[in-house]
C-alpha positions as CSV (number, residue, x, y, z in Angstrom):
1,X,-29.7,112.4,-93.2
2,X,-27.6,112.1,-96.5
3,X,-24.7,113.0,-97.6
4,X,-22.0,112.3,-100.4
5,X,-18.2,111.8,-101.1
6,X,-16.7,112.8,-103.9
7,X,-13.0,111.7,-101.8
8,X,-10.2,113.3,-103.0
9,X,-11.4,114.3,-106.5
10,X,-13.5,117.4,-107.5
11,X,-16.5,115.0,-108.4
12,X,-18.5,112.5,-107.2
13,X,-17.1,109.0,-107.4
14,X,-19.0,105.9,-108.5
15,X,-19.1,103.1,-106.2
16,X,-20.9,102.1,-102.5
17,X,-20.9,104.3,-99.5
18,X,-22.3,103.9,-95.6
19,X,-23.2,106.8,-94.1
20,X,-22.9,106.3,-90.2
21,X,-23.9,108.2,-87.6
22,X,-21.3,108.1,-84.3
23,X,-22.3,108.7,-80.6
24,X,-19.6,110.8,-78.3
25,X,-17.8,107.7,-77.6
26,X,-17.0,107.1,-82.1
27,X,-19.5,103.7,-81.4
28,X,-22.2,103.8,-84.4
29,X,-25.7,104.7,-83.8
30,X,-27.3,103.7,-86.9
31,X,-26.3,103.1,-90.5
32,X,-27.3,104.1,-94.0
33,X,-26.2,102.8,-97.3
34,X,-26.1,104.5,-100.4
35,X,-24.9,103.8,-103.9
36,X,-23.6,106.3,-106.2
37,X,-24.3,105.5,-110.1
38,X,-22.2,107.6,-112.9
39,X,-24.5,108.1,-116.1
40,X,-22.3,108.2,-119.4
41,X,-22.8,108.2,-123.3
42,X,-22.1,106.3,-126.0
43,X,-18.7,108.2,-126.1
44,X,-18.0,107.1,-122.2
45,X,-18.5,110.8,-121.7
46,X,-19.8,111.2,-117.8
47,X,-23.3,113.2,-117.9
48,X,-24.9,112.9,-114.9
49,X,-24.9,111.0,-111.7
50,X,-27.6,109.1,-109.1
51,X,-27.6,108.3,-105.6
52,X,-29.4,104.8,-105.2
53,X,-30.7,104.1,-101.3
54,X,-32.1,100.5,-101.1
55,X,-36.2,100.4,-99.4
56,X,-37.6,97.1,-98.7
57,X,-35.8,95.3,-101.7
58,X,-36.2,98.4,-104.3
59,X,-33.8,101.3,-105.5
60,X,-35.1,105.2,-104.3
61,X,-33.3,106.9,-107.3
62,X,-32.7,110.1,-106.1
63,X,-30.9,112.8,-109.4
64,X,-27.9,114.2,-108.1
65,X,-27.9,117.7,-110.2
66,X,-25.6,120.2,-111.3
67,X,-25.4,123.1,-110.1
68,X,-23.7,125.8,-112.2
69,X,-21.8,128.2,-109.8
70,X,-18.9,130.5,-111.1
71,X,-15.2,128.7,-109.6
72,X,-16.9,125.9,-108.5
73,X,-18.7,122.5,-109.1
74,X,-21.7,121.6,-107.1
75,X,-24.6,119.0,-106.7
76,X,-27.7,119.0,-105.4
77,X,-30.1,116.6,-104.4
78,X,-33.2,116.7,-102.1
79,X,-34.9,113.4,-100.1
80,X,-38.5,113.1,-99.2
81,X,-40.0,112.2,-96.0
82,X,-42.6,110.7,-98.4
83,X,-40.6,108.2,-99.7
84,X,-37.5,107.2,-96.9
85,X,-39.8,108.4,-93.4
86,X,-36.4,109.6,-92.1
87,X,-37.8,113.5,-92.9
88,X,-36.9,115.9,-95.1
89,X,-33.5,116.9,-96.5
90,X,-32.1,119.3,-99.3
91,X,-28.1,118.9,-100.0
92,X,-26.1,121.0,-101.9
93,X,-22.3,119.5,-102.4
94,X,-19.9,122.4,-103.7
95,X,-16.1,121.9,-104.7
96,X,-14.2,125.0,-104.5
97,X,-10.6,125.8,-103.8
98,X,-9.7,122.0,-103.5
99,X,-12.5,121.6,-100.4
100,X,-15.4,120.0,-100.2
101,X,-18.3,121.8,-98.6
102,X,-22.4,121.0,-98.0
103,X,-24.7,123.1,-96.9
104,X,-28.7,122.4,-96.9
105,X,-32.0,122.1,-95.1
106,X,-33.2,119.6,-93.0
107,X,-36.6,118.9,-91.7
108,X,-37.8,116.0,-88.9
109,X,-40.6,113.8,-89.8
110,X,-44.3,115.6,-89.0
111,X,-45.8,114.2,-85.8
112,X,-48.1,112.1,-85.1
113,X,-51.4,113.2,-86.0
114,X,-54.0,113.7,-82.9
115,X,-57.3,111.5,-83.7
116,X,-59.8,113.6,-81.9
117,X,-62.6,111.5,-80.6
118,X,-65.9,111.1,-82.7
119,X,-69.3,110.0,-81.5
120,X,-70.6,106.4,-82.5
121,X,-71.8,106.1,-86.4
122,X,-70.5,109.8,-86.9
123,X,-70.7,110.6,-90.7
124,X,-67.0,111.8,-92.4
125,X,-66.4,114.8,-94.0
126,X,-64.9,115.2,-97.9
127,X,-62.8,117.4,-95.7
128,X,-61.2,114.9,-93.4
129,X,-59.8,112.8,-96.0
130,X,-57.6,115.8,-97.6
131,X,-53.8,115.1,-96.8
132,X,-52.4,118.1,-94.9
133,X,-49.4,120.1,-96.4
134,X,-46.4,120.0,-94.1
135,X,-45.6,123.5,-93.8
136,X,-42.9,123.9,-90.9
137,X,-39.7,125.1,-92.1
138,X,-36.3,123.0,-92.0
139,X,-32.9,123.6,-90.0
140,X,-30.1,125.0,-91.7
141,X,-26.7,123.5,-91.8
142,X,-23.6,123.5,-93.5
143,X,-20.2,121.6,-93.2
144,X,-17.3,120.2,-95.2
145,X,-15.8,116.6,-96.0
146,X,-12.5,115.5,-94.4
147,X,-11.3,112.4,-96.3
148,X,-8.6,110.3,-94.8
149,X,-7.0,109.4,-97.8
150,X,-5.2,105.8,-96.2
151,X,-8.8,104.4,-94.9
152,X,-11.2,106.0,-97.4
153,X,-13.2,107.1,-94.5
154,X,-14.7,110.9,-94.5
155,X,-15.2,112.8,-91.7
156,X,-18.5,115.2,-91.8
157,X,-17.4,118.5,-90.2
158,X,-20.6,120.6,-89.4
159,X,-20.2,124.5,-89.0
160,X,-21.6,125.0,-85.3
161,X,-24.2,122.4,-84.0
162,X,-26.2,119.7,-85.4
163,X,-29.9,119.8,-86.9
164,X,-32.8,118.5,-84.9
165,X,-32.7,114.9,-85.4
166,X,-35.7,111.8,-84.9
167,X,-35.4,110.7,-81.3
168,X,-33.0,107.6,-82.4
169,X,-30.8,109.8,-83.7
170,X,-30.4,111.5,-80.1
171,X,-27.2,110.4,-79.3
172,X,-25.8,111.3,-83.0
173,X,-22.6,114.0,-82.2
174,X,-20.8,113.4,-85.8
175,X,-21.2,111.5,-88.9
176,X,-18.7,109.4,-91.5
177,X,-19.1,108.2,-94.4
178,X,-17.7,105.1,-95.3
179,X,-16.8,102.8,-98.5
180,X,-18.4,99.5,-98.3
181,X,-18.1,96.5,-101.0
182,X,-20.9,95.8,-103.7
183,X,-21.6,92.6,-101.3
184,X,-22.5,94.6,-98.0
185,X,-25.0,97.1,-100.4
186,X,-26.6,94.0,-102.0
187,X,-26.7,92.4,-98.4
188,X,-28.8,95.5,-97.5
189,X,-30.8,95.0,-100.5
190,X,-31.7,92.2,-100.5
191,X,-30.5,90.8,-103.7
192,X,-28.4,91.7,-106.7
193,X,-28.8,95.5,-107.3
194,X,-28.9,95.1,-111.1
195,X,-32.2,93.0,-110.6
196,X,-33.7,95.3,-108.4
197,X,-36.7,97.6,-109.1
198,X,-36.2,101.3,-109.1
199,X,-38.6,104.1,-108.0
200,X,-38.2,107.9,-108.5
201,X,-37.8,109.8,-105.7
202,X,-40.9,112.1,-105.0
203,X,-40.5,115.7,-106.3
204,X,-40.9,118.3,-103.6
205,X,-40.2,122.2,-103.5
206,X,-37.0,123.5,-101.4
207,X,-37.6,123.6,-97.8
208,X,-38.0,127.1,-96.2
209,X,-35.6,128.4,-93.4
210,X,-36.5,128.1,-89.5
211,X,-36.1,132.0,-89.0
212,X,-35.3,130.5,-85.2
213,X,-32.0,128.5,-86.2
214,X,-28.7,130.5,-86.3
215,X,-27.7,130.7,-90.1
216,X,-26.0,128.0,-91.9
217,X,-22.6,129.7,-93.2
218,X,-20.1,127.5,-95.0
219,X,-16.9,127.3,-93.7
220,X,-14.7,130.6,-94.4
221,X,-11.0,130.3,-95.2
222,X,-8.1,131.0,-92.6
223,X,-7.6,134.0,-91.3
224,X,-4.2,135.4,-93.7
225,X,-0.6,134.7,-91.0
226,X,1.0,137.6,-89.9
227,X,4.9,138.0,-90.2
228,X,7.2,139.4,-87.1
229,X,6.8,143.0,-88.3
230,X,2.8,142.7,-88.7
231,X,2.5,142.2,-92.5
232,X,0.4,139.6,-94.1
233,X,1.8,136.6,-95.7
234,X,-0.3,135.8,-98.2
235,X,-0.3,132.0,-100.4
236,X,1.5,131.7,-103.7
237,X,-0.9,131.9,-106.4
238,X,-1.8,128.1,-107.6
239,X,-1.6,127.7,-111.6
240,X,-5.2,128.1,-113.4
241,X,-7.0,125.0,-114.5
242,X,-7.8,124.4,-117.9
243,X,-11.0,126.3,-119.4
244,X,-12.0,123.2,-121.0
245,X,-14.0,120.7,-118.6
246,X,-16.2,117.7,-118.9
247,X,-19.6,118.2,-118.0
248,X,-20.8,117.5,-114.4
249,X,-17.0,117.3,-113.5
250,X,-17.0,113.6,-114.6
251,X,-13.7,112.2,-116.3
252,X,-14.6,112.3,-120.1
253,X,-12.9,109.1,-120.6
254,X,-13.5,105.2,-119.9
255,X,-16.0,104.4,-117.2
256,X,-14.3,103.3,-113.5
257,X,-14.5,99.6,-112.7
């Protein structure tokens, strides 16, 4: 799987992550990193943003897009089991009410195909060389991000249990996502990032919905206190935002280093 931090800001942040998964012990499983590339203009004006995953010494450039939602910024990307084998995954990242939230899809590689058994010098079909469509429907899921602001470190929350995962991936209970340097991403590589080559990510439809999996709900907000005599306490109202944002959430001004 994949996922994003955007920290403690409302959207995503430049730089070089590891996603790691964690058995029940906190010991890693397995590791994954990522690189997060901000897009801006002439004007250092932020208009869109990539997530870079390095394959056998090249760059999977996978479009992180915006979403337009009312109260909210949110991202989406989606990964192919075509082009990472780890199956497929639609993410949505949504920033609302100073939270961080995902919710998606995810679907386990296909398995292996059965070779049925063919008589000595049999002929082959046209047929038997179409590729079949993978039709099964993905797992729903949702979560938030819990950044720990002193280590950088974000804790994946999921809303009831886990996805099915690939058999490595058995032991998996939780998942963080980590800063790394630019060093550890290019050890991964394989070589200097900016020398690498870069491959767009297959295009794929949205996964369908297993109809069997309980459904993915982002998290709702706490339940209102109640005061000795029974009445609800309700927040102080926070002070609006300004109307006037830069597109895609990014800064509008000089480019991080």
């Amino acid at each position: 799987m994949l996922a994003m931090l955007s920290g403690s800001c409302d959207y995503p942040e430049q730089g070089y992550y590891e996603l790691t998964a964690l058995d029940g012990f906190g010991l890693p499983v397995v590791s994954w990193p990522l690189m997060v590339e901000e897009l801006v203009d002439d004007t250092d004006m932020t208009y869109a943003f990539n997530v870079l995953l390095p394959i056998e010494g090249e760059l999977l450039e996978l479009p992180l897009a915006n979403v337009e939602m009312e109260q909210a910024r949110a991202w989406e990307l989606r990964l192919s089991q075509a082009d990472y084998g780890r199956g497929d995954l639609d993410l949505t990242l949504k920033h609302a009410a100073e939270r961080l939230g995902f919710i998606g899809a995810y679907r386990t590689p296909p398995p292996e195909p059965e070779v049925p058994e063919r008589p000595a010098m049999a002929t082959t079909r046209p047929e038997d060389n179409e590729e079949a469509t993978d039709d099964r429907p993905g797992y729903p899921f949702a979560g938030f991000i819990k950044p720990d602001q002193a280590t950088g470190v974000a804790a994946l929350t999921f809303n009831g249990e886990l996805p099915p995962l690939p058999a490595d991936l058995t032991n998996a209970v939780t998942f963080e996502l980590r800063p790394i340097t630019q060093e550890q991403f290019e050890q991964a590589l394989g070589g200097p990032a900016d020398d690498a080559l870069r491959r767009l990510a297959t295009p794929r439809e949205p996964l369908s919905v297993s109809e069997e999996a309980p459904p993915a709900e982002e998290s709702a907000a706490p339940e209102p206190a109640e005061d000795e005599a029974g009445e609800e306490q309700t927040a102080p109202d926070r002070p609006e935002k300004p109307e006037k944002q830069p597109p895609l959430g990014g800064r509008g001004g000089s480019r991080p280093r």
